[in-house]
VEXDOTOR-350205 format. One record per residue (C-alpha): x, y, z. Coordinates in Angstrom, 3 decimals, m for minus. Each point is the difference from the previous one (the first is absolute). Layout:
(r (X,Y,Z))
...
END
This chain:
(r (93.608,m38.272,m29.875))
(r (3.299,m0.264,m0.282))
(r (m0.058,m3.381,m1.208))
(r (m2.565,0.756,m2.824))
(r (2.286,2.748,m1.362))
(r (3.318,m1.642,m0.119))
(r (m0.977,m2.173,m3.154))
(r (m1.204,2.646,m1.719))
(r (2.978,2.153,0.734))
(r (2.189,m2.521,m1.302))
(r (m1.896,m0.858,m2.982))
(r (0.114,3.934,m1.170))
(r (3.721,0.110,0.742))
(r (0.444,m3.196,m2.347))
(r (m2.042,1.604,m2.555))
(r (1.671,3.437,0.316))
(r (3.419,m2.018,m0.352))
(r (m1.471,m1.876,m3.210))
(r (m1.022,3.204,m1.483))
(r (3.134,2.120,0.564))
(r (1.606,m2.924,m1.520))
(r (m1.897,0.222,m2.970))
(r (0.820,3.727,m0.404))
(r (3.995,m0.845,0.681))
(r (m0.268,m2.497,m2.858))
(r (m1.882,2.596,m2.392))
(r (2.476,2.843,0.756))
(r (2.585,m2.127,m0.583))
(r (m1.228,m1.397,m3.218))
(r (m0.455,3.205,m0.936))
(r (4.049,0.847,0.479))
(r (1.118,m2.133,m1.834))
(r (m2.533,1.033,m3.130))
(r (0.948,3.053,0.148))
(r (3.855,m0.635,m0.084))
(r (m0.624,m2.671,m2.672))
(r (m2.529,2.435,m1.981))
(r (2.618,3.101,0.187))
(r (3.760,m1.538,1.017))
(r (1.358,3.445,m0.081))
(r (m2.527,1.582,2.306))
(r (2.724,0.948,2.885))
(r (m3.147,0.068,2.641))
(r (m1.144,m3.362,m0.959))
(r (3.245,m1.435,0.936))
(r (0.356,2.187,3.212))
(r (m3.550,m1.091,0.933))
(r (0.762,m3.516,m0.474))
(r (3.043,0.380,1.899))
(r (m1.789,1.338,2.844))
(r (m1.810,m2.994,m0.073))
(r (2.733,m2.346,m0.287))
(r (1.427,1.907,3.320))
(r (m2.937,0.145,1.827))
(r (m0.624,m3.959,m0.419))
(r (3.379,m1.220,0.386))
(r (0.388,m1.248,m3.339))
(r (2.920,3.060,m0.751))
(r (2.111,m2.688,m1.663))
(r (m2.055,0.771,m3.034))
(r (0.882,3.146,m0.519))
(r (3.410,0.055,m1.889))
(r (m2.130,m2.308,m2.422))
(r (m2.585,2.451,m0.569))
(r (2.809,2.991,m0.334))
(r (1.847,m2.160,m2.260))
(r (2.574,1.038,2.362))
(r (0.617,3.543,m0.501))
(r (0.182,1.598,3.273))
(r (m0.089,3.798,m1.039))
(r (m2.732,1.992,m1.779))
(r (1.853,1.076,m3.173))
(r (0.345,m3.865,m1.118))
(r (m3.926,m0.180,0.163))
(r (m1.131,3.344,m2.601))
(r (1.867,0.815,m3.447))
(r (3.551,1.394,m0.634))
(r (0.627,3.237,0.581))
(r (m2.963,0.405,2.462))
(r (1.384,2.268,2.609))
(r (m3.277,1.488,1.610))
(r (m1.821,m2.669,1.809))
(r (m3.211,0.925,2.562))
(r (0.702,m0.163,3.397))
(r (m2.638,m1.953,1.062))
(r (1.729,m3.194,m2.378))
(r (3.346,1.335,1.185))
(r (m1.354,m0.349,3.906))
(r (m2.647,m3.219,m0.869))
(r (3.333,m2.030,m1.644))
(r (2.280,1.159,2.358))
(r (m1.754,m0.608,3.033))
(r (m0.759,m4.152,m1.150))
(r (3.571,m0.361,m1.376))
(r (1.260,1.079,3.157))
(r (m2.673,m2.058,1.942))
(r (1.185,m2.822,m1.967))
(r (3.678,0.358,0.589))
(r (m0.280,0.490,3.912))
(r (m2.488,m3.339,m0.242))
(r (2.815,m1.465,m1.824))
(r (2.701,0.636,1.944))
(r (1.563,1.959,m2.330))
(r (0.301,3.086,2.583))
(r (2.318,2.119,m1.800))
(r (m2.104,0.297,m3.419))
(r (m3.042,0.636,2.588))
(r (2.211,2.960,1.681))
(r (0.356,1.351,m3.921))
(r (m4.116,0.156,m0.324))
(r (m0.479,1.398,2.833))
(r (2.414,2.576,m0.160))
(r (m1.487,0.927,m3.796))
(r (m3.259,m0.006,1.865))
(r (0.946,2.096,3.095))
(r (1.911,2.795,m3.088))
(r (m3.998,0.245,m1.068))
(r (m1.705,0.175,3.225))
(r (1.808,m0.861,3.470))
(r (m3.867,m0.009,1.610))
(r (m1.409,m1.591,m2.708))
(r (m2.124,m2.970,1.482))
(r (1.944,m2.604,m2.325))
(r (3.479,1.334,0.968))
(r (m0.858,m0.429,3.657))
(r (m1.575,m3.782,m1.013))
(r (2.874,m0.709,m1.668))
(r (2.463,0.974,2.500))
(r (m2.018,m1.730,2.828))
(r (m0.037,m3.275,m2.021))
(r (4.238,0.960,m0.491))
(r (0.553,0.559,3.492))
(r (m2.274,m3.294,1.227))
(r (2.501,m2.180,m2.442))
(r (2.965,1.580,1.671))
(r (m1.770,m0.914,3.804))
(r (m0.441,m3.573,m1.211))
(r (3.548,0.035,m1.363))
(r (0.983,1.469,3.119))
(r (m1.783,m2.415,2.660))
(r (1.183,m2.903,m1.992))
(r (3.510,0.701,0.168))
(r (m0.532,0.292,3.578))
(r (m1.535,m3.196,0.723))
END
């Protein structure tokens, strides 16, 4: 029996792999339309981010921020109330970037803006993890 249902268990898994291929590809043509449709839609460019991060393609991000690393550069002059879910969402992938960067101390400035908002928010304690995992590697490779 066993041998009968191997092949077919590896055929679905090839087809489920195809498929959530196929839906990666969509969502992510469907970032970048909506940054190119709306360029100043702040959750466009955090989503995208996310993306970036989450792939391992982060090196595109100071691109797509046109390299302006805090909020206030990203909405009108004189806009001094911002929502705190952009405040936490840009935060949270600027600071994901620096730490994936290496640029620790600019990650230690996001995630102390972050911790200010929530110090149990989920993305404070992501961020920090991802902070403190840097330092580690740092930290074993200074050893070896």
């Amino acid at each position: 029996m066993e041998n009968f249902l191997l092949p077919i268990i590896q055929s679905r898994k090839r087809i489920g792999q195809k498929c959530q291929e196929k839906i990666k590809k969509k969502y992510y043509e469907s970032l970048i339309e909506t940054v190119e449709k709306f360029p100043n839609y702040i959750f466009g460019k955090i989503s995208l981010s996310e993306y970036y991060l989450n792939n391992n393609e982060f090196i595109k991000i100071p691109g797509l921020l046109d390299n302006k690393f805090e909020i206030t550069q990203h909405f009108p002059p004189g806009t001094d109330i911002f929502h705190i879910s952009a405040v936490r969402g840009f935060y949270f992938i600027t600071g994901r970037y620096f730490a994936k960067a290496g640029k620790i101390e600019k990650a230690y400035k996001s995630y102390f803006l972050l911790s200010d908002l929530d110090n149990n928010h989920q993305t404070t304690e992501i961020l920090g993890q991802e902070i403190l995992s840097y330092e580690l590697y740092i930290f074993k490779n200074n050893l070896i």
